[in-house]
C-alpha positions as CSV (number, residue, x, y, z in Angstrom):
1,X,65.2,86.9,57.3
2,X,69.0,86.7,56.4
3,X,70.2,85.3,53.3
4,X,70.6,81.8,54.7
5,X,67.2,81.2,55.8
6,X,65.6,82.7,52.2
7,X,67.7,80.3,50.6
8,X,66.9,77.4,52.1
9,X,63.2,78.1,52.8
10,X,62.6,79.0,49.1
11,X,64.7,75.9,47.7
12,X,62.7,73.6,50.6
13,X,59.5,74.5,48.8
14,X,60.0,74.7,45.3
15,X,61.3,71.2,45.7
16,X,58.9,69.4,48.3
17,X,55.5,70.9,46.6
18,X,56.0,68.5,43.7
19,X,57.9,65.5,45.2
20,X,55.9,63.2,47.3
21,X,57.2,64.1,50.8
22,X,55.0,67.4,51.8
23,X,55.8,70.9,51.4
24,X,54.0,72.1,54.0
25,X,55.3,69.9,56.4
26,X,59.1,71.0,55.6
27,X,58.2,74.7,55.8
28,X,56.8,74.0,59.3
29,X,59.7,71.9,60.4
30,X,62.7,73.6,59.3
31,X,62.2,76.5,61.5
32,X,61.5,74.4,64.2
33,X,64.7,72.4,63.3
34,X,66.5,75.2,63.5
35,X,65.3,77.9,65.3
36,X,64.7,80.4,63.0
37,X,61.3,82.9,63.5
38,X,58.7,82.3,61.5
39,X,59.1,83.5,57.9
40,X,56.1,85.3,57.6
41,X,52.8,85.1,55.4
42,X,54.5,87.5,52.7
43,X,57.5,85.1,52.3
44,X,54.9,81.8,51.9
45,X,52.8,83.9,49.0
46,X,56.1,84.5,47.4
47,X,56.9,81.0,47.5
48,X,53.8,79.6,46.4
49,X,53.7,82.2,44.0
50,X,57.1,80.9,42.1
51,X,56.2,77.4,42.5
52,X,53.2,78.4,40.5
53,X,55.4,79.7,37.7
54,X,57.3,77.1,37.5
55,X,54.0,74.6,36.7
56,X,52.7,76.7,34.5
57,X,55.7,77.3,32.5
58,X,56.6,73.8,32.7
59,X,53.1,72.7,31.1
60,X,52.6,75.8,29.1
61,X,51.9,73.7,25.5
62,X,49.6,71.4,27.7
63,X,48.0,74.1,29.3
64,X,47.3,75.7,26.1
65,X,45.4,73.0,24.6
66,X,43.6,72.3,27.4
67,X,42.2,75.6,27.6
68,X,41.2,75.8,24.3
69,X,39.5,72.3,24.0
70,X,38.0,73.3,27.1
71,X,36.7,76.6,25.7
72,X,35.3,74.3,22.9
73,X,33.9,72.2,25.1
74,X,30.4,74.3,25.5
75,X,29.4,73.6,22.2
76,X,31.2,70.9,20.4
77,X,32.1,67.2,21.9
78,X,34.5,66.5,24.5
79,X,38.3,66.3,23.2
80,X,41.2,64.2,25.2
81,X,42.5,67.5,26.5
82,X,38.8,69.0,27.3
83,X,38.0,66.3,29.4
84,X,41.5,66.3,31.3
85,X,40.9,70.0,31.9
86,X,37.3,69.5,33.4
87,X,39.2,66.7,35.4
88,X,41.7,68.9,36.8
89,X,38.7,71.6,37.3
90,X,36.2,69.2,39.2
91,X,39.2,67.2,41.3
92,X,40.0,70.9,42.9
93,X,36.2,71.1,44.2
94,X,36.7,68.9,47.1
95,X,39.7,70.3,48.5
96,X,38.5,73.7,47.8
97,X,35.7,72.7,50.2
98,X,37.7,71.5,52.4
99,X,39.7,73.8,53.0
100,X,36.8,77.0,53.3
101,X,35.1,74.9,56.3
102,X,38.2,73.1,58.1
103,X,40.8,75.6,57.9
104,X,41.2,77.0,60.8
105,X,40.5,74.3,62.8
106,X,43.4,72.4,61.0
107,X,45.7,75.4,61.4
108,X,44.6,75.3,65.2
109,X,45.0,71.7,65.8
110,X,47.3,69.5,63.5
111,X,50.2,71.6,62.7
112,X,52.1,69.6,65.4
113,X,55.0,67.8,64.8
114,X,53.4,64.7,66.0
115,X,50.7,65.1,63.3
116,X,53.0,65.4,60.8
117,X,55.4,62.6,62.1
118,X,52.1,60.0,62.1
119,X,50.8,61.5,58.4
120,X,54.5,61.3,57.1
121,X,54.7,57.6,57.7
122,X,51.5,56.7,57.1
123,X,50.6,57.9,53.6
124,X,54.1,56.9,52.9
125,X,53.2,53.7,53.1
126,X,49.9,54.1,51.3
127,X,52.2,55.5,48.7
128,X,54.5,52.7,49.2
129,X,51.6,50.2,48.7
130,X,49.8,51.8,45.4
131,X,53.1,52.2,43.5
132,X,53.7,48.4,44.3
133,X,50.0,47.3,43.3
134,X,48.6,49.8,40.4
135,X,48.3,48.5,37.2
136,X,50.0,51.3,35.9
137,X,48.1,51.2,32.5
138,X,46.5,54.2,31.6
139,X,47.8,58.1,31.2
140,X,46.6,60.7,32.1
141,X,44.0,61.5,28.9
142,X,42.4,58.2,30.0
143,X,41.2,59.5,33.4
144,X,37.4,58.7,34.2
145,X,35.0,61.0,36.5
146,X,35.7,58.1,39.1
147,X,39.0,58.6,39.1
148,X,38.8,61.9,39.3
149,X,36.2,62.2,42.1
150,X,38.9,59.7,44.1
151,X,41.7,61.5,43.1
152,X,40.0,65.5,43.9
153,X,38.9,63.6,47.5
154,X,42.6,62.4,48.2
155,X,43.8,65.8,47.5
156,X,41.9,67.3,50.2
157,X,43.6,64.9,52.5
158,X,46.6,67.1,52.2
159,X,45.6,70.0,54.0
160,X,46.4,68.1,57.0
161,X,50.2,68.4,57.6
162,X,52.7,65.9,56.6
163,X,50.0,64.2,53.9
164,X,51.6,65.4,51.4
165,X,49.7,66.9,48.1
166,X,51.3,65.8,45.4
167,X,51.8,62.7,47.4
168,X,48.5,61.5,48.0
169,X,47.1,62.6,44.8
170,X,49.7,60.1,43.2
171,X,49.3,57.6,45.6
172,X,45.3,57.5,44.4
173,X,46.4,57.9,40.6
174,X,48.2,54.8,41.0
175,X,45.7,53.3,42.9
176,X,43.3,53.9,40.3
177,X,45.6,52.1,37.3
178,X,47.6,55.3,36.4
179,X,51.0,55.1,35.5
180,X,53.9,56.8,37.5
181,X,54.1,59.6,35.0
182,X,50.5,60.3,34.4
183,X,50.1,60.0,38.2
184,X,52.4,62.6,38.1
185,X,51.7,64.7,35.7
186,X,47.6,65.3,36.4
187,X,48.7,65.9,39.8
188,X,51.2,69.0,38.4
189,X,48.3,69.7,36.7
190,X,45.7,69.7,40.0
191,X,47.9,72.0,41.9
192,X,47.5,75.1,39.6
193,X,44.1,75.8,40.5
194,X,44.9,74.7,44.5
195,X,47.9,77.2,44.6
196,X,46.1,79.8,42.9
197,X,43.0,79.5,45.7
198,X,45.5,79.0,48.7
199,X,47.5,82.3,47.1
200,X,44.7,83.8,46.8
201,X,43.5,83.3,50.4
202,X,47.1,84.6,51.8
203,X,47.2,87.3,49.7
204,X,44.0,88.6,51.2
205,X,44.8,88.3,54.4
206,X,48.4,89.7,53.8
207,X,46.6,92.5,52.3
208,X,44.8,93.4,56.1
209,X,48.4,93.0,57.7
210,X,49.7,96.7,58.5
211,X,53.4,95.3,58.4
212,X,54.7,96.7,54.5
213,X,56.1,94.0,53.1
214,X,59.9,93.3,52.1
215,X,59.5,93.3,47.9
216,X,63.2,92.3,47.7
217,X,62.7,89.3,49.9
218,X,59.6,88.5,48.2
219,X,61.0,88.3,44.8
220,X,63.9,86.5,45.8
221,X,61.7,84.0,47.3
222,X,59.4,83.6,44.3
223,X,62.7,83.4,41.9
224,X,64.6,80.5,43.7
225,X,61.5,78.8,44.6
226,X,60.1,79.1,41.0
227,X,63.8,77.6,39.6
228,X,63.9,74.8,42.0
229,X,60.3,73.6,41.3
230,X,61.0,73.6,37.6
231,X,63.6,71.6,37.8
232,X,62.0,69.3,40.0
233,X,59.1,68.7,37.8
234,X,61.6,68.3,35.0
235,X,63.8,65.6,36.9
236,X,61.7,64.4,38.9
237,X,59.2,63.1,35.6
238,X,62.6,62.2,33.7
239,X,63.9,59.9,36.4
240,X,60.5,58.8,38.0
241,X,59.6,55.2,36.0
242,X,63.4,54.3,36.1
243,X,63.5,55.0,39.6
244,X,59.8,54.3,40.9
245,X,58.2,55.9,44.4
246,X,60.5,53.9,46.9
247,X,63.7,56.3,47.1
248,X,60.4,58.8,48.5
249,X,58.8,56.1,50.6
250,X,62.0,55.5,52.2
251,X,62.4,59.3,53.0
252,X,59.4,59.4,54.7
253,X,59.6,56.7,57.0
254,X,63.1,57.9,58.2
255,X,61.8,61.3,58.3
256,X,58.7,60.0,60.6
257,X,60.5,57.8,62.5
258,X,62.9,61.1,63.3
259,X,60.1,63.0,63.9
260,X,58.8,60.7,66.7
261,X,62.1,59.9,68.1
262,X,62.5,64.4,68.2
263,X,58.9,64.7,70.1
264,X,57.3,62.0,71.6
């Protein structure tokens, strides 16, 4: 990999794993785009690695809290911030599931630019639709078990290419009468433990590869990824009620419509 291409892959997914427009697709599409080879698993650990960081720095207080209420949770009653942490907990379950039986079946069959193309557009619109119908009344400490079963089931969606995780989990938190930020937000919060089981899972198998890997690379990747998502979270919640999901909508729907024009 040259300097160009760590870049831009590392920048491409410390920006698209938060905003509503699918990381995974973008890390499948740029090389196609452009022809580069294929960065490798160690470059995607590195990257999900920094975009880790970056959520957990960004919600470090929140985090903290959360933890400890949680913690207290076993023997005391169930605080604002215990409740959102056994949200964020049970909403990973489904796509945790997911993702053990359907893997490879999705990494054999809808990682085509066609898929993503159709998912692109489509969930944009759902997107497009919930923003422009929720309620948009409650945050994110007001969460209930249905909406988090609903929310956790949406989430799985996004294994499929081009769904988009953040995406469709806000798309679903806005369904369910969440505002834009608290959409937001418990879906930062639902990718920690998602990243760390999909790290997780590349790290083993990176760890059968023979191939040593390229630390330098590696760290460069988690670095600039792990910038560029923090300041995505950071702008993207500052600007998002002034701005609303349309600006992303609109993205998607030229992005699809590109796709299919590229490959059909």
């Amino acid at each position: 990999m040259d300097l160009t291409q760590i870049v831009v892959l590392s920048v491409v997914q410390g920006l698209t794993e938060f905003l509503p427009i699918s990381s995974s697709a973008h890390l499948i599409l740029v090389p196609a785009l452009t022809q580069w080879s294929d960065q490798g698993l160690a470059f995607d650990v590195a990257v999900h690695v920094g975009t880790l960081l970056a959520v957990l720095a960004y919600f470090r207080e929140d985090l903290l809290r959360m933890t400890r209420d949680w913690l207290g949770s076993f023997h005391s009653e169930l605080t604002p911030d215990a409740r959102l942490a056994w949200g964020v907990l049970i909403g990973t379950v489904p796509a945790a599931l997911t993702g053990l039986l359907f893997n490879d079946f999705i990494e054999e069959h809808l990682r085509s630019p066609l898929v993503i193309a159709t998912t692109t557009i489509v969930f944009g619109l759902l997107l497009w639709w919930a923003d422009a119908r929720g309620r948009r009344t409650r945050n994110e400490h007001g969460v209930s078990w249905k909406d988090v079963v609903v929310i956790g089931c949406a989430q799985a969606l996004a294994l499929i290419p081009g769904t988009s995780r953040s995406g469709v989990t806000m798309t679903a938190g806005l369904a369910m009468g969440l505002t834009r930020k608290a959409a937001a937000r418990f879906s930062f919060l639902l990718s920690i433990p998602i990243i760390l089981l999909a790290g997780g899972y590349q790290s083993l198998a990176l760890a059968t590869q023979p191939e040593p890997a390229n630390w330098g690379v590696m760290l460069a990747g988690i670095v600039l990824s792990g910038v560029s998502a923090y300041l995505c979270i950071h702008y993207f919640l500052k600007l998002l009620d002034r701005m609303g999901m349309f600006p992303f909508v609109v993205y998607r729907l030229v992005l699809g419509g590109f796709l299919l024009a590229m490959f059909l």
